[in-house]
C-alpha positions in Angstrom: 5.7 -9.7 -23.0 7.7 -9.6 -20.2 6.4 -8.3 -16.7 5.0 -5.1 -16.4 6.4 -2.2 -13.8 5.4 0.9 -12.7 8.3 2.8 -14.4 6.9 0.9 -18.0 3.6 2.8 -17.7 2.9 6.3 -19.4 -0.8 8.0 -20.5 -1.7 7.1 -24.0 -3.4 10.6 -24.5 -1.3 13.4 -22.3 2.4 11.0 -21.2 1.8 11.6 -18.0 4.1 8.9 -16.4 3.7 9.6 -12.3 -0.3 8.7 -11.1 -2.2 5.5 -12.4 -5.2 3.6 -10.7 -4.9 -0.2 -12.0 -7.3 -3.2 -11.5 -5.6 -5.5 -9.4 -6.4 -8.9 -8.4 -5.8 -9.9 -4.7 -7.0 -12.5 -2.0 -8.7 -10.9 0.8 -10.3 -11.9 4.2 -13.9 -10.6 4.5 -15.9 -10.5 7.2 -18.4 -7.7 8.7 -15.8 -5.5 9.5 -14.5 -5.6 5.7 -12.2 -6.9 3.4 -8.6 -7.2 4.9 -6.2 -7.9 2.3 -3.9 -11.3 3.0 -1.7 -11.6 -0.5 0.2 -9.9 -2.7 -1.1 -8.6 -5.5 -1.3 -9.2 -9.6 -1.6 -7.0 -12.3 -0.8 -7.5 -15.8 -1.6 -5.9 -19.7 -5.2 -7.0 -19.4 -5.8 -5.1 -15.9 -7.7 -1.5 -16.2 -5.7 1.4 -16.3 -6.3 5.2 -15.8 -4.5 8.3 -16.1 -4.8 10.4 -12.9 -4.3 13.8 -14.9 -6.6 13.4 -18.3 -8.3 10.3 -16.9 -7.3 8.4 -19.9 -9.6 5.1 -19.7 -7.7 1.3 -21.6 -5.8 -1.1 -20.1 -2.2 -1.4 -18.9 -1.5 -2.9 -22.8 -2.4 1.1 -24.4 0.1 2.5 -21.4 3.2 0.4 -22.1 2.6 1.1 -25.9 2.5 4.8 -25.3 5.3 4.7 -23.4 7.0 2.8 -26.0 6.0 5.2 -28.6 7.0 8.4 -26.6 10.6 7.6 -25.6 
């Protein structure tokens, strides 16, 4: 698959296509003061993915096969 976007994404269960959290994977700084993030980020069809307005719980994969299904 190629690389995933925002505008690929859309909820599984309701299509809601605007608000997602995702997992991501980043490198951060940490110290006592907190984590400071230093990289860009990655995420990807494996990362954790949830739909802000049902809350919808899978993994990117299940959004950009809704979407797929829904257009």
């Amino acid at each position: 698959m190629s690389r995933v976007s925002f505008h690929d994404l859309a909820c599984p269960k309701c299509g809601q296509r605007e608000e997602f959290h995702v997992d991501i994977t980043a490198t951060a700084y940490l110290d006592a003061s907190g984590p400071t993030v230093e990289s860009d980020y990655h995420w990807d069809e494996a990362s954790g993915c949830t739909c802000l307005n049902c809350h919808f719980d899978g993994c990117v994969a299940d959004f950009v096969a809704a979407m797929v299904v829904t257009t």
